[in-house]
N, C-alpha and C positions, 0 to 999 in steps of 0.2 A: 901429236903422239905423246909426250910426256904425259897430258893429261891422261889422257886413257893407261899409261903407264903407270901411274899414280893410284887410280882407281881400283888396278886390279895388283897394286902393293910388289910391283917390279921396279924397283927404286934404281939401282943400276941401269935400267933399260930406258927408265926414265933420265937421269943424269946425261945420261950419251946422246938424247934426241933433244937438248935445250936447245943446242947450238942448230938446230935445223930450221927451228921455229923463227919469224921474222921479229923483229929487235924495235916494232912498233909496242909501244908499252901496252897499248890495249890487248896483247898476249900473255902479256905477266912473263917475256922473254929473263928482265931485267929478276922480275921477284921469284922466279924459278931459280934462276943461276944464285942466287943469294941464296936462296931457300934449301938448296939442295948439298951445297959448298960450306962446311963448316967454316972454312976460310973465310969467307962472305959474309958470315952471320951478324955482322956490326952492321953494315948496309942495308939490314933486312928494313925497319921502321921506315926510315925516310923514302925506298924503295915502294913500299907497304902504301904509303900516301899519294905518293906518285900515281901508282897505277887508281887507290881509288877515287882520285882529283877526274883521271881522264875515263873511268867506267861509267863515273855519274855523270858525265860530260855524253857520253856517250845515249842515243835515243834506245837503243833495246836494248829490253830488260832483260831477253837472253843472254845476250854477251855479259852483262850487268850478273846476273847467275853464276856465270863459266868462272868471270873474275873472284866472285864474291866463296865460289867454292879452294881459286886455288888461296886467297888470304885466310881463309882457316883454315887450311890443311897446312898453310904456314907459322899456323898462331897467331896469326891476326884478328883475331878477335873483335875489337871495335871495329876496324875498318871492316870485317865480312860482314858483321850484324846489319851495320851502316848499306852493304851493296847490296845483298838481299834482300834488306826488306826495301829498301829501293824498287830491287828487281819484283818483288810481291807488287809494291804498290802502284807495278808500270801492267797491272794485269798479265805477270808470268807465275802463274798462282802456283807451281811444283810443289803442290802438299807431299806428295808420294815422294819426288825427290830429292826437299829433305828429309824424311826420313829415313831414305836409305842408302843416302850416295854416302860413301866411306871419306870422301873428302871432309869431310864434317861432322866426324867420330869427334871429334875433341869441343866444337861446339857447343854440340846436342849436352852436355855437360852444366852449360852457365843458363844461368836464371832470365834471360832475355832472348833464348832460344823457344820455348815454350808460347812466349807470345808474339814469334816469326811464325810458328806453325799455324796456330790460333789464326793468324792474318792470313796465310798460306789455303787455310780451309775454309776460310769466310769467299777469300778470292775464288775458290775453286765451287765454293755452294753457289754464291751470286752466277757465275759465266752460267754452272749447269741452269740455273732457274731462268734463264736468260735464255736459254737454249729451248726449254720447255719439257727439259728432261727431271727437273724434279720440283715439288713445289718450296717455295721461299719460306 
């Protein structure tokens, strides 16, 4: 829930359901409660490393995605860049969803964002031409 809390910029609604979420760091239980908690805010980096130590650990690129959105909506920066194009390079090609999921406002910003998309759209031309849906 926080995630979708987030998305749709309920930040209060979001803070209320961390605690519901399971405390398995592959949730970002840990980098939400920092993330959300001024209080917390010193914790965030090493917090920030944790989670993407265990997302690239992690075999889908999906969850690899999920993670990689809530580190930039954190301001994590290196590490999202780092789990995404992970997630890109695990064949979860979301050209459309980054560009439009709000987690990743602050992102879309830095100069190594443009060449996640870039991979993002080459992932998604290759699967379609592989399909037979467009030619290569």
């Amino acid at each position: 829930m926080p995630f979708i809390f987030l998305t749709q910029g309920r930040l209060p609604e979001a803070r209320d359901s961390v605690d519901k979420i399971p405390s398995n760091p592959i949730f970002g239980h840990d980098l939400l409660q920092a993330c959300l908690n001024p209080e917390r805010r010193s914790a965030l980096p090493a917090i920030a490393h944790k989670l993407e130590a265990t997302t690239m650990a992690e075999p889908d690129p999906e969850r690899r995605f999920s993670s990689g959105n809530l580190l930039a909506y954190c301001d994590q920066k290196e590490s999202a860049l780092r789990v995404l194009r992970s997630a890109v390079d695990g064949n979860y090609c979301a050209y459309s969803a980054l560009q439009s999921s709000p987690m990743l406002a602050k992102l879309r910003a830095t100069p190594e964002f443009s060449s996640l998309l870039s991979a993002a759209k080459d992932c998604q031309q290759n699967f379609l031409a592989k399909q037979g849906q467009i030619s290569p």
